[in-house]
C-alpha positions as CSV (number, residue, x, y, z in Angstrom):
1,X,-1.9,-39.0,-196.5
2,X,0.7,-41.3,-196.4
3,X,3.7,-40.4,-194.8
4,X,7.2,-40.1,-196.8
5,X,9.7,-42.8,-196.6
6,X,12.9,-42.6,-195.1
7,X,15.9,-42.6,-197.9
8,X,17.6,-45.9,-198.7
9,X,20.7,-46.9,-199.6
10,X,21.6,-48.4,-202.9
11,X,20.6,-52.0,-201.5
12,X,17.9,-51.1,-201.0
13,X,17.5,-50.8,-196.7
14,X,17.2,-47.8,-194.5
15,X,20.3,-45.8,-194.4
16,X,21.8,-46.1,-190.2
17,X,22.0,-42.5,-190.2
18,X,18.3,-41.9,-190.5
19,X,16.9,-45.4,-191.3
20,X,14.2,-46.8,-190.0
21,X,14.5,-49.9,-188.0
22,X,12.2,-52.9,-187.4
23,X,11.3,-51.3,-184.3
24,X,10.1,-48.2,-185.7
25,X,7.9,-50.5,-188.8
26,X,6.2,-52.3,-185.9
27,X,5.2,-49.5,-184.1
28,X,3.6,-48.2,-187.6
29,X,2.0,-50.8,-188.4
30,X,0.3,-51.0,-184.6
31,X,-0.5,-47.6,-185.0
32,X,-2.8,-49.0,-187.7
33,X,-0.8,-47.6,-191.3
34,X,-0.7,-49.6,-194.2
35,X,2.1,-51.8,-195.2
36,X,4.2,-51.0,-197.9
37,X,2.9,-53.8,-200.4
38,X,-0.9,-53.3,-198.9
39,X,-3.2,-52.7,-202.1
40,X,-4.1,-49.1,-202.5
41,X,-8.2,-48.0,-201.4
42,X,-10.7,-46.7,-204.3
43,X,-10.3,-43.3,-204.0
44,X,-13.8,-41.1,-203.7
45,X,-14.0,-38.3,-206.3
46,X,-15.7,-34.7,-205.6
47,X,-18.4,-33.7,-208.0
48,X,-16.1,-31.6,-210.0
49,X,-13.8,-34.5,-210.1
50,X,-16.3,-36.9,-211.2
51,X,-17.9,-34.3,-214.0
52,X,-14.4,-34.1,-215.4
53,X,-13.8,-38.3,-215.4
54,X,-16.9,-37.8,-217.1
55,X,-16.7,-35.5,-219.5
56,X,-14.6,-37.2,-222.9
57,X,-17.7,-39.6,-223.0
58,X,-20.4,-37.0,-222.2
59,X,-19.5,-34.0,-223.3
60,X,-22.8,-32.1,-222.1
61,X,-22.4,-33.5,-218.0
62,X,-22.3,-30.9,-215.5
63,X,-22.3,-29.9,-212.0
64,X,-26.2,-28.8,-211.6
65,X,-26.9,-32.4,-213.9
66,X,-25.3,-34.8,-211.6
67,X,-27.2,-32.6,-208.6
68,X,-30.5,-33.2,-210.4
69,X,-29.8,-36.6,-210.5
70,X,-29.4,-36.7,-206.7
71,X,-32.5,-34.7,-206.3
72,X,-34.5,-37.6,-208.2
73,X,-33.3,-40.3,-205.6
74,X,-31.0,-42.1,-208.5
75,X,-27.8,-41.4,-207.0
76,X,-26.6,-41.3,-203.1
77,X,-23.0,-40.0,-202.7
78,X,-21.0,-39.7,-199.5
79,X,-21.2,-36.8,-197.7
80,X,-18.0,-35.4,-195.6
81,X,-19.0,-33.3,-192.3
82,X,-18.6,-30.4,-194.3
83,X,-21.6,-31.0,-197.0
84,X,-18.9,-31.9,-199.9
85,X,-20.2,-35.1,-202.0
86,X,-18.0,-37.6,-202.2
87,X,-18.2,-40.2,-204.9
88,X,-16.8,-43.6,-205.0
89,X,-16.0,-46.0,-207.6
90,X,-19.5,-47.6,-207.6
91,X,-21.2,-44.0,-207.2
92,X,-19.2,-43.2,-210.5
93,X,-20.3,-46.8,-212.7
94,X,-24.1,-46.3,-211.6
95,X,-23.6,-42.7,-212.9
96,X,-22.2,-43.7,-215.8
97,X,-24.6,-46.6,-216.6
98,X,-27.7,-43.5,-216.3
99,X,-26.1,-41.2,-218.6
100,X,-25.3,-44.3,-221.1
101,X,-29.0,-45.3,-220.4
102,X,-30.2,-41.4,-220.6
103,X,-28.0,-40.7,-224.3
104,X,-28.2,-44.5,-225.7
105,X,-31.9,-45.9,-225.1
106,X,-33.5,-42.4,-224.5
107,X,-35.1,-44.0,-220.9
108,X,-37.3,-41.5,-218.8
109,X,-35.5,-41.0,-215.3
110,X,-38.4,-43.2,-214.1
111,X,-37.4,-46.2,-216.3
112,X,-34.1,-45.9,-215.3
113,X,-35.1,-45.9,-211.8
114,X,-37.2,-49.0,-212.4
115,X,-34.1,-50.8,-214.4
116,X,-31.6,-49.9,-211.7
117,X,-33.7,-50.8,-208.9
118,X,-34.1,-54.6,-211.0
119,X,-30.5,-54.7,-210.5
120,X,-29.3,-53.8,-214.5
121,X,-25.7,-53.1,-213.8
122,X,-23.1,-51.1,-216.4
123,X,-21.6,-54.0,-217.8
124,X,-25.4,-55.0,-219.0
125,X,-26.3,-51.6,-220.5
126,X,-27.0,-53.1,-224.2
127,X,-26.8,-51.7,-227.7
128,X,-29.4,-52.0,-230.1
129,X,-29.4,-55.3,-231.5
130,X,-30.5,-57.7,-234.2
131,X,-34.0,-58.9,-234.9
132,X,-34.4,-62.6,-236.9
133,X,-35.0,-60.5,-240.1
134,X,-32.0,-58.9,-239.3
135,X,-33.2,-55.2,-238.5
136,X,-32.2,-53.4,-235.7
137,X,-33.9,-53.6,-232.8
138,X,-34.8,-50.8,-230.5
139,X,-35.3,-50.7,-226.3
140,X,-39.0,-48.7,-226.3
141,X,-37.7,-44.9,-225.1
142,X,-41.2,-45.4,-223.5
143,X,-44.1,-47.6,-222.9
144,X,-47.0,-46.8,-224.9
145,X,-48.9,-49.1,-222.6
146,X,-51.0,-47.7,-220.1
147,X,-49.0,-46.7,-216.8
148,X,-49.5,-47.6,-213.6
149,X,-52.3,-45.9,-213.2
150,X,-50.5,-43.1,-210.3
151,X,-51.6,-39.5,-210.4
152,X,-49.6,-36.8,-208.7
153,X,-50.9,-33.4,-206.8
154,X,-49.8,-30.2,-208.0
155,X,-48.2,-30.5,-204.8
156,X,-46.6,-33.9,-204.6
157,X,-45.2,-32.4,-208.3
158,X,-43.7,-29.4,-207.5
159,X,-42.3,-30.7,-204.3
160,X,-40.5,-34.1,-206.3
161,X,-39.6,-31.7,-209.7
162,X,-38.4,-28.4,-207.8
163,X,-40.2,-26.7,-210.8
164,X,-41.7,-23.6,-209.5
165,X,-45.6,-23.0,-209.8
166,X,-45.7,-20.5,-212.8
167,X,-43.6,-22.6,-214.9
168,X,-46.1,-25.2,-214.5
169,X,-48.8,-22.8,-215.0
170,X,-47.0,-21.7,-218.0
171,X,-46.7,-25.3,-219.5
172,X,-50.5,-25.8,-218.6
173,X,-51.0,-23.0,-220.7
174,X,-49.1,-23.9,-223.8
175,X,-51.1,-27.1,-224.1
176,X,-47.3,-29.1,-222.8
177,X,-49.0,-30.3,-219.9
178,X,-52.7,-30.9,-219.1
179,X,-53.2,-33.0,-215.6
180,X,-56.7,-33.7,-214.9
181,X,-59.1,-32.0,-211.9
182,X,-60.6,-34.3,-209.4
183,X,-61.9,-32.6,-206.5
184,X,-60.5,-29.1,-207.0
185,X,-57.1,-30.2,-207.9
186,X,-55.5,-30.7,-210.2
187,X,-53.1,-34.4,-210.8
188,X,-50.8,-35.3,-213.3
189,X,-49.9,-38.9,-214.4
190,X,-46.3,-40.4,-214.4
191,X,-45.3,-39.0,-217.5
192,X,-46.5,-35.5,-217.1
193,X,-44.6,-35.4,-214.0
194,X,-41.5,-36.5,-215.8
195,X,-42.3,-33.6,-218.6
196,X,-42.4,-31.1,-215.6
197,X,-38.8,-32.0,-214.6
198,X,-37.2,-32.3,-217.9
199,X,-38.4,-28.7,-218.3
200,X,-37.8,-27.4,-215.1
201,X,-34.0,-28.4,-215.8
202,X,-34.6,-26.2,-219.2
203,X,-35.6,-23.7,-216.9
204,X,-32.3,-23.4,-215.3
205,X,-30.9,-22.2,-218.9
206,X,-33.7,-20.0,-219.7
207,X,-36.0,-22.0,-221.4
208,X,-39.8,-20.5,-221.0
209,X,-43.1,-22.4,-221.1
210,X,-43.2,-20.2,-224.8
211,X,-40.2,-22.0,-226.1
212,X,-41.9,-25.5,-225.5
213,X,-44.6,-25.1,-228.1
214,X,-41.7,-26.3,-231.0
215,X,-41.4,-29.8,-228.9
216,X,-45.2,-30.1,-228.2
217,X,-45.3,-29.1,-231.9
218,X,-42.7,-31.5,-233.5
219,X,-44.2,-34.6,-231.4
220,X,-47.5,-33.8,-232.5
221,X,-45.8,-34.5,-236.1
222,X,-44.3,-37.1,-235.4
223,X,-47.4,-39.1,-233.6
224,X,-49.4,-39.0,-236.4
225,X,-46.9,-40.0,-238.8
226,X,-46.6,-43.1,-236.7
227,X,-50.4,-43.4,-236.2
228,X,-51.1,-43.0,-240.2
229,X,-48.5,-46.3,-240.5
230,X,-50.1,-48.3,-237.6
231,X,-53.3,-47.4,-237.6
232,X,-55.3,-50.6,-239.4
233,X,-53.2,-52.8,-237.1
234,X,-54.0,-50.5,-234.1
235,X,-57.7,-50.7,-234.6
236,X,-57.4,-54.7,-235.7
237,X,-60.2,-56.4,-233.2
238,X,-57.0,-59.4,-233.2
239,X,-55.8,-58.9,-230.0
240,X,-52.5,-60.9,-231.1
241,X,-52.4,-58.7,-234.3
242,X,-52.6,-55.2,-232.4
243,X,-50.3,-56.5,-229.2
244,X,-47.5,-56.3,-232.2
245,X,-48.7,-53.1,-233.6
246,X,-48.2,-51.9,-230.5
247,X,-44.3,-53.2,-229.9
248,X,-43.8,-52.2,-233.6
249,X,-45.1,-48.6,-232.5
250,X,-42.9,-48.4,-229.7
251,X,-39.8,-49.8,-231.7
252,X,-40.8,-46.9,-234.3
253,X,-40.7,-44.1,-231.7
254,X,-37.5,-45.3,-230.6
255,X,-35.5,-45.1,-233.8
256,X,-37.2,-41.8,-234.2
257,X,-36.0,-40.6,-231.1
258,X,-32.7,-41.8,-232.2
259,X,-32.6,-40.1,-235.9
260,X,-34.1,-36.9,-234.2
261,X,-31.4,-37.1,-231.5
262,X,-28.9,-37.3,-234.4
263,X,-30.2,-34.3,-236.9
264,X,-29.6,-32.6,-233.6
265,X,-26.2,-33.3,-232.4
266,X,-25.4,-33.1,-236.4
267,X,-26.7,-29.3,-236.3
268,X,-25.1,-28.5,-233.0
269,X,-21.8,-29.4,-234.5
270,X,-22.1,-27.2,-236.9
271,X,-22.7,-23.8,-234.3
272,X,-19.9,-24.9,-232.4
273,X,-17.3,-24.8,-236.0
């Protein structure tokens, strides 16, 4: 904290009374205190602080969200010797940039961790833009490409997702997740494992394996909608013909994704009147 200044006199220099003198400003600024004009430091922010910076462009942040993020490795605050998180300036922008990323493109935490790691900064977070026919043009929400090919132990799976074992079990169940045995045990791919966390953050609000069977449901839908459009250029033998079916498909999920996320946040609107 910095300490108070001594009063002044109308011109503007230390009063004799109690002013201080050029002696007394050397000694402060030995003792290693900044100087009057010195720019002021970026101030760290706690996590409350940060949620409430936050919170007039996303409306739906929290406390527990911004910790999730930490617990997927996307974010790496300050910590004081006490445990509090402490969040500077460029802590804040790579937040921000996620949740932009997250509400604007849709991305899967492990997209974003690839786009962040390539060094995508907030300033180059992009809105949909133009195509030469002038149609929008969507970022893929996902790859409908195959992955890289990584499975994942039950294990490895609980351990990264912090989902507990029944609620895996449960999501097994309800046909939400399926993994795949090898050996005994069972492995999920990439985006299973990104499933499991999305839900296990449900979880934290009540949400049941049970309650899943309406997503697993309305994607169901909505892939074969998208198949029945595609599917002559899908099973084209012209490999150039079905590498565009396959960026038109991902384009199409993406403005789905988008007019699904609006119908949503339209309804919500209307509980909260």
């Amino acid at each position: 904290m910095t300490a108070a200044r001594a009063p002044q006199t109308a011109g503007g220099s230390a009063s004799a009374g109690g002013g201080e003198g050029a002696s007394a400003r050397s000694s402060r600024a030995s003792a290693g205190s900044p100087a009057p004009d010195a720019p002021p430091r970026s101030k760290s922010l706690t996590i409350g602080a940060v949620c409430k910076a936050l919170r007039s462009e996303f409306p739906d942040i929290s406390i527990s969200k911004i910790r999730y993020l930490e617990d997927q490795k996307l974010l790496s605050p300050l910590r004081t010797p006490g445990g509090y998180r402490l969040y500077t300036p460029g802590d804040v922008a790579r937040l921000r940039t996620i949740l932009r990323m997250q509400r604007d493109e849709f991305l899967p935490l492990r997209v974003i961790r690839q786009e962040l790691a390539a060094g995508r900064a907030e300033e180059t977070t992009l809105a949909p833009g133009r195509a030469r026919d002038g149609g929008r043009v969507w970022r893929p929400s996902v790859s409908v490409r195959e992955g890289s090919g990584a499975l994942y132990s039950m294990d490895d799976v609980l351990a990264e997702t912090k989902a507990e074992d029944k609620l895996v079990r449960e999501l097994e169940e309800y046909g939400v997740v399926k993994g795949e045995l090898r050996g005994g045990v069972r492995y999920f791919d990439e985006t299973e494992r990104e499933i499991i966390a999305a839900v296990t953050e449900l979880a934290r609000y009540g949400v049941g394996g049970r309650n899943l069977r309406v997503f697993r449901s309305s994607a169901d839908r909505e892939a074969n909608l998208l198949q029945q459009i595609l599917a002559p250029a899908l099973r084209s033998r012209n490999a150039q013909r079905r590498k565009e079916a396959i960026e038109a498909l991902e384009n199409l999920a993406a403005v789905a994704t988008h007019l699904k996320h609006l119908l949503l946040v339209r309804d919500l609107r209307k509980i909260v009147r």
